[in-house]
N, C-alpha and C positions, 0 to 999 in steps of 0.2 A: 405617545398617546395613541388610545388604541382608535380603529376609522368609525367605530359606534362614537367613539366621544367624540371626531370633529364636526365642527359647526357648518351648516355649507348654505349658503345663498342668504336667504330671509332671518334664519336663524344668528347668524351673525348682526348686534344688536349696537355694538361699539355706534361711537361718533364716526371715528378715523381709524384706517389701519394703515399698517406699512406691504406696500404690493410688492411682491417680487415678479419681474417682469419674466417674459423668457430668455432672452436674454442675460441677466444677470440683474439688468438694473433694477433700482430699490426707490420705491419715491411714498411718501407717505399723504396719500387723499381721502376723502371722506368715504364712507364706506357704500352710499349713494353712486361716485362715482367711479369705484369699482365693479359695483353691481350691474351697473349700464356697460360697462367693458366687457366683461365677464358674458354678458346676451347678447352684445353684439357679435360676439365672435361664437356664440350659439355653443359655448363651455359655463361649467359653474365656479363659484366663486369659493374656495376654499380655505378653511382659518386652520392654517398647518401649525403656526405656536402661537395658542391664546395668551401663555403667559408674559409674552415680550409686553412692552410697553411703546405702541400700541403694538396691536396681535401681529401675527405677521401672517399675510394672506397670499395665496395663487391662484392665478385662474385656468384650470385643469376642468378635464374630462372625468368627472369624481368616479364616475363606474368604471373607470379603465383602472382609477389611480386604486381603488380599492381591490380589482382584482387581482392586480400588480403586489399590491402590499399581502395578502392573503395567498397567493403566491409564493413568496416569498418565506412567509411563514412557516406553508409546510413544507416547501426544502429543507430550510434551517432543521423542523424535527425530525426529516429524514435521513439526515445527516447527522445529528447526534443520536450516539450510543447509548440506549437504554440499560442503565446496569440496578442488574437487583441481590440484593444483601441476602444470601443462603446463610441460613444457621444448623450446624449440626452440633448435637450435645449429646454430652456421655457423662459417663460415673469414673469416680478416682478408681474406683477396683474394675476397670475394665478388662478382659481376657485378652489376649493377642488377636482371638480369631475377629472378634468384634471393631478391636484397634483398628485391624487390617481392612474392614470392608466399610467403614465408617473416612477412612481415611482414602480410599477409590473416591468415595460421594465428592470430598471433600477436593481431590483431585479434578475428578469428573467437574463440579462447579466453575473448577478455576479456569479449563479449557474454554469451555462455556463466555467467557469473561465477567464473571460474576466475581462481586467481593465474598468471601466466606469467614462468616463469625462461627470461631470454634469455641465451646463453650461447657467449661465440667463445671456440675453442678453438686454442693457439697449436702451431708446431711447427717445433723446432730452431730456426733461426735467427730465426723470426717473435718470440720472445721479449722479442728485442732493439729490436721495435718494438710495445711494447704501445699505443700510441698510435693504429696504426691500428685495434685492435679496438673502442677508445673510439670513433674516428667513425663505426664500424658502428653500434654502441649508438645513438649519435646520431641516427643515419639513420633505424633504426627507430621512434624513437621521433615523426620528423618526418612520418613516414607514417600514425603514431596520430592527428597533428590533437589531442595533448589529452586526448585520451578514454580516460586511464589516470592509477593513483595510484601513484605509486613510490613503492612500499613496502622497496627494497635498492636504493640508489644503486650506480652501475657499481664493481666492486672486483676487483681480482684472488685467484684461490684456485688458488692451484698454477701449473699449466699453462693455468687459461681466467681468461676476464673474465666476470661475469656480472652482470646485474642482477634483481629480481624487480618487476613492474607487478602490478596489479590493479585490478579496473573499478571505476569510479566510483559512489557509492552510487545508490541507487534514488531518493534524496528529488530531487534531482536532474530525474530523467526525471519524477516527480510533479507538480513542480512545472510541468514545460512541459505536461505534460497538463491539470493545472487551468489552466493561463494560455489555454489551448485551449479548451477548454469553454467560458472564462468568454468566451473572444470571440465563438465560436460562438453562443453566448444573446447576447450582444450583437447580434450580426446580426440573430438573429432577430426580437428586440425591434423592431429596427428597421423590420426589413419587416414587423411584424405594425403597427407606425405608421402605417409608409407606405401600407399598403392600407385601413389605417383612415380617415388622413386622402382618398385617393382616392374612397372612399365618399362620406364627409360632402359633397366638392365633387359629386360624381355626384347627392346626395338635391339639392343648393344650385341645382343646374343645371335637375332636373325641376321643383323648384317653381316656378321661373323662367319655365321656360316653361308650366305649369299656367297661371300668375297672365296671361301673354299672351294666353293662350288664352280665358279668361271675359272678359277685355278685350274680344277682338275680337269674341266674341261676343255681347255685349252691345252694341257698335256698330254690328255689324249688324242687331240685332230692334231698335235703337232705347232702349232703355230703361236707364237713366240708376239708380244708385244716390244715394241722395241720404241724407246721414248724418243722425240722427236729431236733433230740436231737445227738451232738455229730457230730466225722467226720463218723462212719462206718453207720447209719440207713439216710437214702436220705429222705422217707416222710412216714405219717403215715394219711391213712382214716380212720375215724369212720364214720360209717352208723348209724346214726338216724330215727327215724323212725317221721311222722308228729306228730302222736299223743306227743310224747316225745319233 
């Protein structure tokens, strides 16, 4: 029921209602001694289902509960999707080039998420061949590529043939978006690897030649590392001389 038709305070006429507390509890008193609750607690008295037997009432803050309820409302219609019924109509003797840009519109509608009534319209003697208006239909539909739900297979009503499409759901295009992504982070994975592993060979390569490097330096002043014998002696030099 909508908060214009609830009853609140005075207006509420009954002998008795059934009160629902806040709480939960339910007790059924005269509608007198709801009324006195309802002001004592400096709230109104509201009749939420007249049609019970007795009504059934609460005692609410009716201007909160109404703008609560009204609220509510307009979410709800901002949430639902306005879809509106595109019709394009053509003749059985259509041209290609007409086919062609009638059938964009018809395309164009569907992205949109509009239903689209497609619709040839016969006259006098074309009547007699409603077959050709079916391979119009056809046609169009050859130029969707797919990308429609036929929601009214081709039918004749009177004087035309028509059929109704609609686009394809959303989970759909989601699901190629996630397939996207998820390869995208795959790429990237990868090349955050690859530059990883190029690194490690880059540090493999300097120590390489660090380690060449004390080599030949040590070949040239002559002196010789010599590994340590036992735990007490740590290292031992021999001084060579070049000639030697």
């Amino acid at each position: 029921m909508a908060d214009k038709d609830l009853r609140i305070n005075k207006q509420i006429r009954v002998r008795e209602v059934r009160l629902i507390r806040e709480d939960g509890e339910q007790e059924i008193i005269t509608t007198q001694e709801a009324l006195d609750l309802a002001r004592d607690q400096g709230l109104d008295l509201v009749e939420v289902a007249p049609q019970a037997n007795p009504p059934v009432v609460k005692i609410l803050d009716y201007g909160k509960f109404k703008f609560e309820n009204e609220k509510k409302v307009r979410d709800s219609k901002k949430k639902q999707k306005l879809l509106k019924l595109k019709e394009i109509r053509m003749q059985p003797k259509i041209d290609d080039h007409d086919l062609d840009f009638k059938s964009k519109h018809v395309k164009g509608f569907l992205a949109e998420g509009n239903k689209v009534k497609v619709t040839v319209r016969f006259r006098g003697r074309e009547l007699a061949h409603t077959e050709l208006g079916l391979d119009v239909l056809k046609s169009v539909l050859d130029r969707l590529d797919g990308d429609y739900i036929m929601d009214k297979n081709p039918a004749m009503e009177g004087k035309f043939m028509s059929m109704v499409l609609s686009s394809k759901s959303k989970s759909g295009k989601k699901q190629a978006a996630d397939s996207a992504k998820a390869a995208n982070s795959a790429k990237d994975t990868g090349a955050v690897k690859k530059i990883a592993s190029t690194a490690k060979q880059g540090t493999a390569q300097q120590t390489i030649v660090r380690e060449v490097s004390q080599a030949a330096a040590q070949k040239n002043t002559g002196t010789v590392e010599v590994p340590a014998e036992g735990s007490t002696e740590s290292a031992i030099k021999h001084e060579e001389t070049a000639q030697q």
